[in-house]
C-alpha positions in Angstrom: -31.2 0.2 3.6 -33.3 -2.7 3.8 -34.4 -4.4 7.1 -31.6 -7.0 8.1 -29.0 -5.5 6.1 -25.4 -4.6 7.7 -24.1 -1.5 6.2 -20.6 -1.4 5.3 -19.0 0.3 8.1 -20.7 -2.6 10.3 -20.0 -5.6 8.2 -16.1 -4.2 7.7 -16.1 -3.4 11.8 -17.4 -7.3 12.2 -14.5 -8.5 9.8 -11.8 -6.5 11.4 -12.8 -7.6 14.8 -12.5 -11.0 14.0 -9.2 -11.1 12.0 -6.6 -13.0 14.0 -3.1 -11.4 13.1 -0.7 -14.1 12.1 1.6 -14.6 15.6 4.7 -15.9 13.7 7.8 -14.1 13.1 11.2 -14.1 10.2 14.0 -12.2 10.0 14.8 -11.5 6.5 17.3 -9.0 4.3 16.0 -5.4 4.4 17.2 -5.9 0.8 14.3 -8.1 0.4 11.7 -6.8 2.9 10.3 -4.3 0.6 6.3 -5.1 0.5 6.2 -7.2 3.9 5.3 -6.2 7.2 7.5 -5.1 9.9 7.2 -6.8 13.8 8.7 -5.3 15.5 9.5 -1.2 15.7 13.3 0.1 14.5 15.8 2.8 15.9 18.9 4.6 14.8 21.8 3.8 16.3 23.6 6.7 14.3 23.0 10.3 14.2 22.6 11.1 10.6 24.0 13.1 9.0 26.5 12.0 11.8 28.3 15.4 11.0 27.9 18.9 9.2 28.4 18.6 6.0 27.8 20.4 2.8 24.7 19.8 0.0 26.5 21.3 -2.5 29.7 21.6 -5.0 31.4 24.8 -3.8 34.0 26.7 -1.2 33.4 26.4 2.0 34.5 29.6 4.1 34.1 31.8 7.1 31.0 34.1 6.2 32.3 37.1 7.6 35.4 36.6 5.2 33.0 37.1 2.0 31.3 40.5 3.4 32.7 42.9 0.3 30.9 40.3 -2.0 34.0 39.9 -3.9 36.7 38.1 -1.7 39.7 36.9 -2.8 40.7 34.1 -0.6 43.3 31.7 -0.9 42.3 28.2 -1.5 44.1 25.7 1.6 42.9 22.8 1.0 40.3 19.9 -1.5 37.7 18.1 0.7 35.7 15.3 -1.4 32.8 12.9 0.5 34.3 10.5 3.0 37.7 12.6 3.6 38.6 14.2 7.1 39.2 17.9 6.4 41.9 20.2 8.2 40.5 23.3 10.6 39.8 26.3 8.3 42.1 29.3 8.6 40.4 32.7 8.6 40.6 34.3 5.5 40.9 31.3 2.9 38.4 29.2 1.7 38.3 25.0 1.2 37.6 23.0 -1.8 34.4 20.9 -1.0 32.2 18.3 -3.0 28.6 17.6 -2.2 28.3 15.3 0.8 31.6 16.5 2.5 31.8 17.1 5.7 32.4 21.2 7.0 36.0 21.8 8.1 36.4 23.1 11.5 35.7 26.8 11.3 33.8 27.5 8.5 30.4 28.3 9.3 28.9 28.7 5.2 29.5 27.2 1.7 29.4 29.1 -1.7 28.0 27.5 -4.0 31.1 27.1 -7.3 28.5 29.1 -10.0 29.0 32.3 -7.3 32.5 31.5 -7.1 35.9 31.8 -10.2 39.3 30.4 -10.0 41.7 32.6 -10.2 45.2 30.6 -9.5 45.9 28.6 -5.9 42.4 31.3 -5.0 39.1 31.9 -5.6 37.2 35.3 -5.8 33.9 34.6 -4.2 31.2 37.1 -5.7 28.5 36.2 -3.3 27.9 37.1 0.6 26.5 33.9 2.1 24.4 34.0 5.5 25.9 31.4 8.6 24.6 27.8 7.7 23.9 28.7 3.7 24.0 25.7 1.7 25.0 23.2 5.4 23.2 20.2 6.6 23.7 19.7 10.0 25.0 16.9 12.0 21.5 14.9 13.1 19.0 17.1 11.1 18.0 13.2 9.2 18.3 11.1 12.4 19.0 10.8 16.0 20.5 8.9 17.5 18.3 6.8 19.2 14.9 8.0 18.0 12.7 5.7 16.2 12.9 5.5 12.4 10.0 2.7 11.5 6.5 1.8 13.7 5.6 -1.7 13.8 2.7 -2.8 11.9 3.9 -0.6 8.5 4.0 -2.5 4.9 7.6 -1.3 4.2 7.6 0.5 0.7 11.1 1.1 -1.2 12.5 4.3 0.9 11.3 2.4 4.2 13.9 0.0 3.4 16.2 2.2 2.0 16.0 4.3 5.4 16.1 1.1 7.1 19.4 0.8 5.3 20.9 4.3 6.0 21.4 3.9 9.4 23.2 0.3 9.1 20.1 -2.1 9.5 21.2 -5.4 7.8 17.9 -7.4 8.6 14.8 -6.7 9.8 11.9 -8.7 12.0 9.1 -9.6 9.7 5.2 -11.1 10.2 5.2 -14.4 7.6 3.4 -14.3 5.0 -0.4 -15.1 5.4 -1.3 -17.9 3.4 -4.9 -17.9 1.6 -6.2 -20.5 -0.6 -8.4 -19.9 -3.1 -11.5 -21.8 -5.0 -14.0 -21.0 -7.2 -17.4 -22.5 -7.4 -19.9 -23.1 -10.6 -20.4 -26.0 -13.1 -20.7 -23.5 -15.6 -16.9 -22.0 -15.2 -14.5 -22.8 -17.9 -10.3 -21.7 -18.2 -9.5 -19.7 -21.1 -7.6 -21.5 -23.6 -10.7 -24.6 -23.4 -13.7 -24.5 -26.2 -16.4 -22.6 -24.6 -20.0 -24.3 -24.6 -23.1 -22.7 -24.8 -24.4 -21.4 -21.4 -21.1 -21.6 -20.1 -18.4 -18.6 -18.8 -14.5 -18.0 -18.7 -13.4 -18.1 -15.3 -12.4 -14.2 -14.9 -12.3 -14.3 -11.4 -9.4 -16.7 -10.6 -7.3 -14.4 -12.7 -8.6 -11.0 -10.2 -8.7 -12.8 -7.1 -5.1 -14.4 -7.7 -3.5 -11.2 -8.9 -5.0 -9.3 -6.0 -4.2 -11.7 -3.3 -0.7 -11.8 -4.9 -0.6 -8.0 -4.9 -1.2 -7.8 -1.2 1.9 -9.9 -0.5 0.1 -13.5 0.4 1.2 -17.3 -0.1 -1.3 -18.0 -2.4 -2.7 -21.8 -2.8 -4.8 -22.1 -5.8 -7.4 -25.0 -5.9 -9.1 -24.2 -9.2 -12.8 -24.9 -9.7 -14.6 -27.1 -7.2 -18.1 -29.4 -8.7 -21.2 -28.1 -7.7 -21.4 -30.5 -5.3 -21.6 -30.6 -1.4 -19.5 -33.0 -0.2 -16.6 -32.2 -2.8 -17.0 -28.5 -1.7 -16.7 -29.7 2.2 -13.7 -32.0 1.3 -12.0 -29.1 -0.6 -12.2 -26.8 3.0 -10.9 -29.2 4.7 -7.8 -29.6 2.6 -7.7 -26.0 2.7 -8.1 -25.0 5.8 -5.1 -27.7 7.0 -2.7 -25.1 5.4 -3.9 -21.9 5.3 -4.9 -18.9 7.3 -7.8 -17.5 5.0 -9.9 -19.4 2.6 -11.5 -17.1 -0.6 -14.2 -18.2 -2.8 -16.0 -17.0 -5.5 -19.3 -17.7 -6.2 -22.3 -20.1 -4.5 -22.7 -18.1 -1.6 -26.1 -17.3 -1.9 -29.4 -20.0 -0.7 -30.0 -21.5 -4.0 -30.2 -25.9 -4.7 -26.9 -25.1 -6.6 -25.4 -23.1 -4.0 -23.0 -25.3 -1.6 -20.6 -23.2 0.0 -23.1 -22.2 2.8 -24.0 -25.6 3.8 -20.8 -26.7 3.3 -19.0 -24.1 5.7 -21.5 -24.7 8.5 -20.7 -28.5 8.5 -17.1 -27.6 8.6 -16.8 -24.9 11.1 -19.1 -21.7 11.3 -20.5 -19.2 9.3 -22.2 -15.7 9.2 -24.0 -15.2 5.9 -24.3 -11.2 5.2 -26.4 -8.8 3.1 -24.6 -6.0 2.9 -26.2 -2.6 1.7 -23.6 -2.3 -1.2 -23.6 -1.9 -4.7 -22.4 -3.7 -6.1 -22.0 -6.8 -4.2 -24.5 -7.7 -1.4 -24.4 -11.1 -0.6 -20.6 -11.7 1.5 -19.9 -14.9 3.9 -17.9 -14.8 6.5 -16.9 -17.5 9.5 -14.3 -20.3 9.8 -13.4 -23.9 8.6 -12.1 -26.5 11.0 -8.8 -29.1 9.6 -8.9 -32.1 10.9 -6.3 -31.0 13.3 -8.4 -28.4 14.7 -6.6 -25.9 13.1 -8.7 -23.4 12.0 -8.7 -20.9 8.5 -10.7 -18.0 8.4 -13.4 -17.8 5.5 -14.8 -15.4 3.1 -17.2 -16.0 0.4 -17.3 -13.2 -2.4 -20.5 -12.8 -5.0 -19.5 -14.7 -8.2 -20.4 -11.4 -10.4 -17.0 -10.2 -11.5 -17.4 -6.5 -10.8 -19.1 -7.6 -7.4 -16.1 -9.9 -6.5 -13.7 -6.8 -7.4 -15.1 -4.4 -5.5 -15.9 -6.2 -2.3 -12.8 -8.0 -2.4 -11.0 -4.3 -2.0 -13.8 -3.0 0.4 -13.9 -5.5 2.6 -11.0 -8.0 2.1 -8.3 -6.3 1.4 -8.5 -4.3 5.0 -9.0 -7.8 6.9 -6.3 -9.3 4.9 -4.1 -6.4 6.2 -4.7 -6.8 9.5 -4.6 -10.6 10.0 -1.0 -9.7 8.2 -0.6 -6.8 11.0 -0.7 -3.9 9.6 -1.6 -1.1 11.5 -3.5 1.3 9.1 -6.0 -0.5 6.9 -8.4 2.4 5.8 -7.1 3.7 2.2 -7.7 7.5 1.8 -10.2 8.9 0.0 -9.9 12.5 -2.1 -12.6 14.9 -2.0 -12.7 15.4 -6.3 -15.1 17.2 -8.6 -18.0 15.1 -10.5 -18.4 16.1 -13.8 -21.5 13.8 -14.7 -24.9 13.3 -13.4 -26.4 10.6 -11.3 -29.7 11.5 -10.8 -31.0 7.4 -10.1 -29.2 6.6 -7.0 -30.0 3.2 -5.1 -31.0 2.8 -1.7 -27.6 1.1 -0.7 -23.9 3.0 -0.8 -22.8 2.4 -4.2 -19.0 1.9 -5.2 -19.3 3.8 -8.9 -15.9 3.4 -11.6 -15.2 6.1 -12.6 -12.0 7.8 -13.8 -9.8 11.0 -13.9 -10.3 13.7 -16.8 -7.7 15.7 -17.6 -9.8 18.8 -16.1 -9.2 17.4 -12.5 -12.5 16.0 -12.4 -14.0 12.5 -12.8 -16.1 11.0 -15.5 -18.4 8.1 -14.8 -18.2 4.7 -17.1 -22.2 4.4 -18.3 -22.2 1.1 -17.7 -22.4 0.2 -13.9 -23.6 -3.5 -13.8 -22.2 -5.5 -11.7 -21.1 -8.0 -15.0 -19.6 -5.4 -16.9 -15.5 -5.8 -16.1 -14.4 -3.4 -18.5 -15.6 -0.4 -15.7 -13.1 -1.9 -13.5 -10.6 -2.0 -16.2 -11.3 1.6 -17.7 -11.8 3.3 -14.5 -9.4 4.3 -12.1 -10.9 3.8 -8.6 -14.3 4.1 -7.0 -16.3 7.2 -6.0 -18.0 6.2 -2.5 -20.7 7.4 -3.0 -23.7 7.3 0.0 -27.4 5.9 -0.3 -30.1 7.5 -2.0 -27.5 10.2 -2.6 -27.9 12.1 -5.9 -24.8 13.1 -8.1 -24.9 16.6 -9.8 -22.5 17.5 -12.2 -19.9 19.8 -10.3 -20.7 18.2 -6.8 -17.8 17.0 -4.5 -17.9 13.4 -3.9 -14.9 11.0 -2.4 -12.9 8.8 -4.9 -10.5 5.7 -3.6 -8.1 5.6 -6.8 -6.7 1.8 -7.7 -3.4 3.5 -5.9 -4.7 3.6 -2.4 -6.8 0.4 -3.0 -4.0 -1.9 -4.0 -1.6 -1.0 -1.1 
């Protein structure tokens, strides 16, 4: 690493330090809080199941009745889910449906394929053990005992758990709303005539879908001039209604560079180089509205694969916190390399690589930081460590796309 570079760990321990975790509060249908952030921690009121019941189509019965393993026991009566059963006399059986609860008495269910009709009884050709084929009252939930920690993203069975115990709504953080711009006279939209020396805007497309994968209010200014004072006027209008401002591009020293100046006449700004590859050059600080309101700021490298990468390395945990989330580290899995990297650079590189059908990963050849199509082919990123060699059959840690984008 080279003299007054951060390394990763530090620059993303500066960033998480400084996110400010929106204070602001909705309550919204658990129905519709899947993917947003929970405030405040829930408990069961209920005890679930909130009595025994049985987990399977079948008889249920004393066990000691069905020692010979073949009892003939009269049938009393039919319990389906959501009825009240009778107490169970010794020496018959009951009727039950998955979900039903136990009758008073029995202690064990058989199971209908161990089981024949045979009249107004049934000859069961099984000995069950006490509790076969029971779930007990409570062996879900508690009463009382919490179900969700604030601070998680709530996923699908969140809710649905959420829901199981009879919570209607839940208490939410608001969205965090980030505006976005991108920088460079020579960006054009797809769908315009492309001029010579000139490029198709990729990034708006990642950055938008990213931000919009994480759950934000996303604002979308488009492409700011080259120009100083149009770049200061467009943080300003930004930072008046949002709580994160994202750029792309013009974040390094050049004459055509404007978004450092820009942000240190509007607020304040740290200018990093990171020991990362790719990436490097990352801006971090704040912009000042007129109302003193103030937006935080983050400049990404304008190289698409470099605006990828450190957008999920180092915005996508800050992101999560300022929406207050506790756990913002995705997990990495220890998997096999089956290539060589014998060249490694003196700064921790993020390599795309993807999963063989051998349980290993293969490495995309190309690994510049304008070649997209990595991104696209690959699967996730092997971390892999400075100056660190790669032999085929090696153990290295890969972040797959599905820990990344959650």
């Amino acid at each position: 690493m080279k003299p007054g570079m951060l390394s990763v760990d530090e620059a993303l321990a500066f960033l998480l330090e400084g996110a400010r975790p929106v204070a602001e509060t909705e309550t919204l249908a658990t129905l519709a809080a899947a993917g947003r952030v929970l405030a405040q921690a829930q408990h069961s009121t209920i005890t679930v199941p909130a009595v025994d019941n049985t987990s399977m189509d079948g008889y249920a019965v004393y066990s000691a009745d069905c020692a010979s393993g073949e009892a003939r026991l009269p049938v009393t009566q039919r319990i389906p889910a959501g009825s009240v059963p009778r107490p169970l006399a010794r020496g018959t059986a009951a009727r039950i449906f998955t979900g039903a609860p136990i009758p008073p008495g029995a202690d064990a269910v058989v199971m209908q394929e161990s089981c024949a009709q045979e009249g107004d009884a049934v000859i069961v050709r099984h000995k069950p053990q006490a509790g076969e084929w029971v779930r007990r009252a409570g062996e879900d939930i508690r009463a009382g005992s919490e179900i969700l920690a604030a601070g998680v993203k709530l996923r699908p069975q969140d809710t649905g758990l959420a829901a199981s115990v009879g919570i209607a709504a839940l208490p939410l953080y608001r969205r965090l709303k980030v505006a976005v711009f991108f920088t460079g006279d020579e960006l054009v939209m797809p769908g315009e005539p492309l001029p010579p020396g000139r490029i198709y805007n990729s990034n708006r497309y990642t950055l938008n879908g990213l931000l919009q994968l994480f759950g934000c209010e996303v604002t979308d200014y488009g492409i700011v001039p080259d120009q100083l004072e149009a770049t200061r006027a467009m943080l300003r209008q930004a930072a008046a209604a949002n709580d994160l401002i994202v750029t792309s591009g013009g974040v390094s020293v050049g004459e055509e560079d404007h978004i450092k100046p820009a942000v240190e006449a509007e607020g304040k700004l740290s200018m990093w180089k990171i020991a990362v590859k790719p990436g490097r050059p990352l801006a971090f600080g704040e912009v000042s509205a007129l109302d003193a309101r103030k937006a935080h700021f983050i400049g990404l490298p304008g190289n698409p694969v470099s605006s990828f990468v450190t957008f999920l390395i180092f915005v996508r945990p800050f992101i999560l916190r300022c929406q207050g989330v506790s756990r913002v580290a995705p997990l990495g899995y220890p998997l096999r390399a089956d290539f060589d990297w014998p060249k490694p650079d003196l700064r921790r590189e993020f390599l795309r690589a993807k999963l063989n059908a051998a349980g290993g990963l293969d490495l995309y050849p190309n690994q510049s930081s304008a070649v997209l199509s990595s991104a696209v082919w690959g699967d996730g990123f092997i971390d892999n460590p400075a100056k660190q060699a790669i032999r085929r059959g090696d153990t290295v840690t890969f972040f797959p796309y599905s820990e990344l984008f959650q």
